[in-house]
N, C-alpha and C positions, 0 to 999 in steps of 0.2 A: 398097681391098682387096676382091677378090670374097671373099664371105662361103661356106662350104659348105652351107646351109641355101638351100633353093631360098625359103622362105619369109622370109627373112630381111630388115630387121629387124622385122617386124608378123607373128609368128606365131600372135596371139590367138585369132584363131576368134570374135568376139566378145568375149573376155574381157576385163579391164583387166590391164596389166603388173601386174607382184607388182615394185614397188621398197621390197624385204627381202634382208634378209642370209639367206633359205634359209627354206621354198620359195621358189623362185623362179618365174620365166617359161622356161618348157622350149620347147625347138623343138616341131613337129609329129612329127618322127621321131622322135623318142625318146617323146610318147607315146603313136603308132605300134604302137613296141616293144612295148607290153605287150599286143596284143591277140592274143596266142597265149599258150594254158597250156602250161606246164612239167611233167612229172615233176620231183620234188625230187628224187630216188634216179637218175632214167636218167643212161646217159655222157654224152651230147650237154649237160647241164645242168653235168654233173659237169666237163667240159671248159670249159663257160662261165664256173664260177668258178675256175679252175685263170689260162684268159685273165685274168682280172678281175684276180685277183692277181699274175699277171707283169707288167703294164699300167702297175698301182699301182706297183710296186715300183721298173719302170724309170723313171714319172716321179719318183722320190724320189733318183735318180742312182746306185744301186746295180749297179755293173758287178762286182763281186768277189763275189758271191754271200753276202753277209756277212749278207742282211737277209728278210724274209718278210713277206707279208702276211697278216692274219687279220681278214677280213671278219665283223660281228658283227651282229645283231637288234639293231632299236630304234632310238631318236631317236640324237642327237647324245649327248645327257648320258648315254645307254647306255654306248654308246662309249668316253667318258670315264671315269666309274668304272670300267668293264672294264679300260682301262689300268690306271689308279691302284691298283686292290685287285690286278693280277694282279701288274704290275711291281715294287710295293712291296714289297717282306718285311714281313710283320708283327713286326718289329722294329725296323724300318725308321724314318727321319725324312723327312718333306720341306719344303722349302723353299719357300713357297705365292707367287708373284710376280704381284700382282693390281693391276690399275688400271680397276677395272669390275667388274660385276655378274658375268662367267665366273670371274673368277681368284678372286672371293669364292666362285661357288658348289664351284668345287673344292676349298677350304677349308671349305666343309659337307659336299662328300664323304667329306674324311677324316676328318672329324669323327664323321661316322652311323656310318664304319666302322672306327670306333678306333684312326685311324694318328696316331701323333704327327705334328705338324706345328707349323712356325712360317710368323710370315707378314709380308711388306711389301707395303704397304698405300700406292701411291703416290695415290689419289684417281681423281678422272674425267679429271684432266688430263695427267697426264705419265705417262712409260714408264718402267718399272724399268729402271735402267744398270747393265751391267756391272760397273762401280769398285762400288756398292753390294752389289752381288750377291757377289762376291769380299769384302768385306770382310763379311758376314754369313756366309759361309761360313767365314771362319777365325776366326772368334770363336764357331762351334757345330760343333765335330769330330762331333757325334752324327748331324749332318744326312749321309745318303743319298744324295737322290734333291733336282731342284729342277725345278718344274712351271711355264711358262710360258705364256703366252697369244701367240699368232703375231702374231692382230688381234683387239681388244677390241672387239666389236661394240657394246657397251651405248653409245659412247664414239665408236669409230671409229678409235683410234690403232691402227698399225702400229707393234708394240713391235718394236726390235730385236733381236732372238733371234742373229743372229752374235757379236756383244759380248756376250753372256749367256752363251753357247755357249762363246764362247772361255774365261769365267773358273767354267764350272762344270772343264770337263775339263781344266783347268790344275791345278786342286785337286784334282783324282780322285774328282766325286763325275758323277753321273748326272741327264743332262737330259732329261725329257720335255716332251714339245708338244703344244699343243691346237692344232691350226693345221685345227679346226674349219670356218672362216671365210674360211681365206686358200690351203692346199693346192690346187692347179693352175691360181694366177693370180701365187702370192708364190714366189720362191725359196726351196726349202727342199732344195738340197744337200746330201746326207751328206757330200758331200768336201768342203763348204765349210765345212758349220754340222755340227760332229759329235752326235747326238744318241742316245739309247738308243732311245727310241721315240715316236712323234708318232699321232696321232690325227685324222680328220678323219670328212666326212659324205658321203653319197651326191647331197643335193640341195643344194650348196656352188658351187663355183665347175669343178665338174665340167659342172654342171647337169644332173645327175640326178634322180630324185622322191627323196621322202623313204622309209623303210624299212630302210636298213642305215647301220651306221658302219664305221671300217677302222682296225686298227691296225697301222703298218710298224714294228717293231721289230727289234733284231737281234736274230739266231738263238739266237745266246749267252744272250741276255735272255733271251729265250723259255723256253731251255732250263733258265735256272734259277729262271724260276716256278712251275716243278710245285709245288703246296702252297701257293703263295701267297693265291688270293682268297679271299673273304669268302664269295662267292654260286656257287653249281653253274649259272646260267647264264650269268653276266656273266667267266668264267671262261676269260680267254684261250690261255694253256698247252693248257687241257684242246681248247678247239676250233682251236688249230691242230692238236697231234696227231692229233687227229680225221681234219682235212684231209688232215695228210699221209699217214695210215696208208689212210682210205679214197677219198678226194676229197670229203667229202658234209660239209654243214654237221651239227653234234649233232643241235641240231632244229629245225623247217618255216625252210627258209627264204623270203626274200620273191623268189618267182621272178620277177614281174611287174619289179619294181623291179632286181632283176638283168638282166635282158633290157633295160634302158631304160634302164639305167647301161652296157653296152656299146656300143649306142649311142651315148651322152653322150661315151662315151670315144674313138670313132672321128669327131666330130665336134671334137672337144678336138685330136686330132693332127692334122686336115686346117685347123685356126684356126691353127697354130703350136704348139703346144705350151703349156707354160708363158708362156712371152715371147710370145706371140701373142693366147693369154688374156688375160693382164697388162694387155698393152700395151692393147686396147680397151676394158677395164675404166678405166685409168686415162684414156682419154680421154673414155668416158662421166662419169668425175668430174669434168675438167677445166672442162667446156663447161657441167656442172650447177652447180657449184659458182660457177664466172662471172657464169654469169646469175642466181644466186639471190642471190649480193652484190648484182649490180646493181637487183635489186630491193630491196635496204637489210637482205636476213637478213643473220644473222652467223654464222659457226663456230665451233662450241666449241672446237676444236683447231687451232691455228698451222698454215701449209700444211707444216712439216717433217714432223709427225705425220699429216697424214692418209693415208688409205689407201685404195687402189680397189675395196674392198669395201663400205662406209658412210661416211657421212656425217653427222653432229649439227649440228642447227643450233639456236639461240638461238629459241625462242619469240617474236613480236614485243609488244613493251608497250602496244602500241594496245588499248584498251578492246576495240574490236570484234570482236578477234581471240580467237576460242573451238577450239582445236585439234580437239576433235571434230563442228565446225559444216568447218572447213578439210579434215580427213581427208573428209568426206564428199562436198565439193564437189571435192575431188580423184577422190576414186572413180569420183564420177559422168563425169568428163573423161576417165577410162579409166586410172587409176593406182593403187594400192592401194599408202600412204605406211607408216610404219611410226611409236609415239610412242617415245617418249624413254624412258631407262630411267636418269634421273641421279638421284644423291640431294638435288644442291644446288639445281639450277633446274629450270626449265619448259624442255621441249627435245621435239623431232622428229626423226628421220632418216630420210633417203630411199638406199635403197639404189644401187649400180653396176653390180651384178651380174646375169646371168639374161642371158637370147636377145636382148638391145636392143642396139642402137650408139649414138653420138652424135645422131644425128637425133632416136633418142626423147628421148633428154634434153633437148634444147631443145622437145619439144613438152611436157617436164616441165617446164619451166622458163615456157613458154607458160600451159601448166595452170593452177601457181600465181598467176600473175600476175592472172589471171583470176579466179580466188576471192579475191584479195584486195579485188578489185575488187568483186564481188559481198558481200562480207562488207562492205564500206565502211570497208576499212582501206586509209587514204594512206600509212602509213608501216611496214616491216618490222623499224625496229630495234629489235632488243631494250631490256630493262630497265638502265637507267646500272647499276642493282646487280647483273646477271649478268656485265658487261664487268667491273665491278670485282672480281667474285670472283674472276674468271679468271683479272688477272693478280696478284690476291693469291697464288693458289694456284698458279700456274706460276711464280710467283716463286725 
């Protein structure tokens, strides 16, 4: 496949890959893109985010004009409470569906912001299902609203959200999506996967810089969150109205990262789209994931779960093996790995995502190979006691 990045795949400059679930490794064009300032207030700006949000909205599948974008300041977990406090009535329940460190810390969102909520709690390993989700739902009529995680980056599963989808809106209550991690490589059809409103980032699998987050919600939603949030700027109603009555963000927005996220986005539709995205992410996992068995790691997660955004791998039990003695010799190879974020073991993940193809991956997978060998570890597998938690707790 010809790539549309003439730089393509060793865009670094110098630098080492970002193998992270966001920042990532951005092409040269996009950032290109930011070396022109903006007016925040001129048309030409004001048109720039008008595109951004029609963009958005078409990759989300919305042809009936049912749905809106509202582009918002700040990281990721911006983003995300700006959903949760605007979509939610403060009366409201939600349904917290965690399996990792995202779906727990949206359940400290509601928490700081005094929404009721309950929560299932399936661990590092497995994905909340449907059947469960339905039957939690009709044994709490108070519950709302039910919050899901797309892809559990702490972890790396790819939670099913169409079977979630299906038994929230069977019941009549409302799904939102953090699909933070997985939005422009994972399907996430309105006409397939009904949702009220999902959430995602600018430096995700768009491959944007970091700077803004985006909520597509429907209109309907929208419109009946006037009143809702907690905070005057995390306040999504108030700034789409904004949008629509003037075209102009409330206040400053990040132009640099706007300009370099239209980019990103014109760069995303000459890859294919979604299934284009996807599919080379998934093949970046494919060919890493191979060789780093074959060097004796191990996967936290069964190949049904994983997902072409991250990765978790098993710490190895060998003495030698010290992960921030390994991160660094990876660094130095031209890689920047990411640690683990589990509560039960020792773990690592190397991300899929960002301006690379297959080929970097095998020199990721080269990389490793080569610290290990330099750390004077012969052997990658993990601890007899991590395989055994695993399939205790996937049991």
């Amino acid at each position: 496949m010809t790539h549309p990045d003439a730089a393509f795949p060793d865009p670094r400059m110098g630098e080492p890959f970002l193998l992270t679930p966001g920042p990532l490794t951005t092409a040269f064009s996009v950032k290109e893109a930011m070396l022109k300032d903006w007016g925040s207030w001129d048309g030409d700006f004001r048109a720039m985010t008008k595109a951004l949000c029609d963009r958005l909205v078409a990759l989300a599948g919305d042809t009936k004009d049912e749905f809106a974008c509202v582009p918002m300041q700040g990281s990721g977990s911006f983003a995300v409470e700006a959903m949760l406090g605007s979509m939610v009535p403060r009366d409201g329940k939600v349904l917290v569906l965690a399996n990792g460190a995202y779906g727990l810390r949206a359940a400290e969102t509601l928490r700081v912001m005094g929404r009721a909520h309950a929560l299932i709690d399936k661990g590092d390993y497995l994905p909340p299902r449907g059947d469960e989700v339905g039957r939690a739902l009709d044994a709490d009529p108070a519950i709302t609203h039910v919050i899901a995680i797309h892809c559990e980056t702490s972890s790396g599963i790819l939670n099913p959200v169409a079977e979630i989808a299906e038994a929230v809106a069977s019941r009549g209550r409302k799904l939102l999506v953090d699909s933070m991690s997985a939005f422009g490589a994972v399907d996430l059809d309105v006409n397939r996967i009904p949702y009220e409103a999902m959430v995602s980032s600018a430096n995700k699998c768009i491959e944007g810089v970091p700077g803004f987050g985006f909520v597509i919600a429907r209109k309907s939603a929208l419109e009946a969150a006037r009143g809702n949030a907690h905070s005057l700027s995390l306040d999504v109603h108030a700034q789409w109205a904004a949008m629509v009555r003037t075209g102009q963000w409330r206040f400053t927005p990040p132009t640099h990262v706007v300009a370099a996220f239209m980019e990103a986005l014109r760069l995303h539709a000459a890859e294919g789209g979604v299934a284009g995205r996807g599919a080379r992410y998934a093949r970046n996992r494919d060919v890493m994931v191979a060789g780093m068995r074959d060097l004796g790691f191990e996967t936290l997660l069964a190949d049904r779960w994983l997902s072409p955004i991250i990765v978790t791998f098993f710490n190895p039990a060998h003495p030698n093996f010290v992960f921030a003695r390994f991160y660094d010799l990876m660094k130095a190879k031209g890689f920047i790995i990411y640690p683990g974020k589990l509560t039960v073991v020792d773990s690592f993940r190397i991300g899929c995502i960002g301006r690379m193809d297959e080929r970097v991956m095998g020199r990721v997978v080269a990389a490793a190979a080569e610290a290990l060998a330099e750390m004077g570890v012969d052997s990658a597998a993990p601890p007899a006691a991590a395989i055994a938690e695993r399939a205790k707790l996937a049991a």
